[in-house]
C-alpha positions as CSV (number, residue, x, y, z in Angstrom):
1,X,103.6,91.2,106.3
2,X,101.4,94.2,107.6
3,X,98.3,95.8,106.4
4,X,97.9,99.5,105.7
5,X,94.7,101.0,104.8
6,X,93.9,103.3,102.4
7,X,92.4,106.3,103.6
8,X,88.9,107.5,101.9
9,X,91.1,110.9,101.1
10,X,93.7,109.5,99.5
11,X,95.5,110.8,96.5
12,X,95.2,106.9,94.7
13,X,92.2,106.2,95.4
14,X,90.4,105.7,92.2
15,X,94.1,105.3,90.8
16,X,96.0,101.7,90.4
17,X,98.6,99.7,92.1
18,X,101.1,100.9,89.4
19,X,100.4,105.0,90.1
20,X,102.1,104.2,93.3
21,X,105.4,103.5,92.4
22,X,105.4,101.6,96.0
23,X,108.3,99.0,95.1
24,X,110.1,101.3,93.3
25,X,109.8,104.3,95.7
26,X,109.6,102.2,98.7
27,X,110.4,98.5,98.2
28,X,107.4,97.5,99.4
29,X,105.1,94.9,97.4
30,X,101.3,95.0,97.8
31,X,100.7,90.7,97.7
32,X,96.7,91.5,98.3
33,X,93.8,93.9,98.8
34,X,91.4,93.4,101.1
35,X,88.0,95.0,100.2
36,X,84.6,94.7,102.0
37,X,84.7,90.5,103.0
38,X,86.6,89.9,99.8
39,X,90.5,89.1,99.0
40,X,92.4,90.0,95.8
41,X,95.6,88.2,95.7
42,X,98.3,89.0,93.7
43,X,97.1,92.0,91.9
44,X,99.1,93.4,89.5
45,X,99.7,97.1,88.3
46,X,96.6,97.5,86.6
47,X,93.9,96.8,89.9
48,X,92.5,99.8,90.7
49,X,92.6,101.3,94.4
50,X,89.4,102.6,96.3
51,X,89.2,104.6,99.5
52,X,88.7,101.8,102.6
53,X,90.7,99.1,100.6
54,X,93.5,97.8,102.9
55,X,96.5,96.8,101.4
56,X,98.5,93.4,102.5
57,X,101.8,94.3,102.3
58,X,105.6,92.9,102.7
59,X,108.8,94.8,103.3
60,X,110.7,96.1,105.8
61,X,109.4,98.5,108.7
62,X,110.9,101.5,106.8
63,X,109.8,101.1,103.7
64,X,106.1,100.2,105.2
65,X,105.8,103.4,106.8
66,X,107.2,105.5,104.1
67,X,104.2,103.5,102.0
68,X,102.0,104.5,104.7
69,X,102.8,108.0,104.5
70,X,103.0,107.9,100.4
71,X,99.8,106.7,100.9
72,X,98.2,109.7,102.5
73,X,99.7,112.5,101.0
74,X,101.5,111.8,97.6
């Protein structure tokens, strides 16, 4: 499990889980987001994404930091 932030310049924010592809293109799930003091567990393809969200994640160290990566410059 890690946490990966989305940047404010992202290319998904204002886009949903699902635009990312993560699992597919990664094999990475997203199992939360964290945003402000609040938790979203378990969101599915449909929750949209905003800039500062961070992302709860589980995979392996690879695939996290080709999500990271994905996740700043898709």
């Amino acid at each position: 499990v890690d946490r990966l932030p989305l940047p404010r310049a992202s290319p998904f924010d204002s886009r949903t889980i699902g635009d990312t592809a993560a699992r597919t293109r990664t094999g990475v799930s997203i199992v939360a987001v964290l945003r402000g003091g609040s938790a979203h567990p378990a969101p599915g393809p449909d929750f949209g994404l905003r800039g500062g969200d961070v992302l709860v994640v589980v995979g392996t160290p690879r695939g996290i930091e080709e999500l990271a990566i994905l996740l700043r410059t898709d």
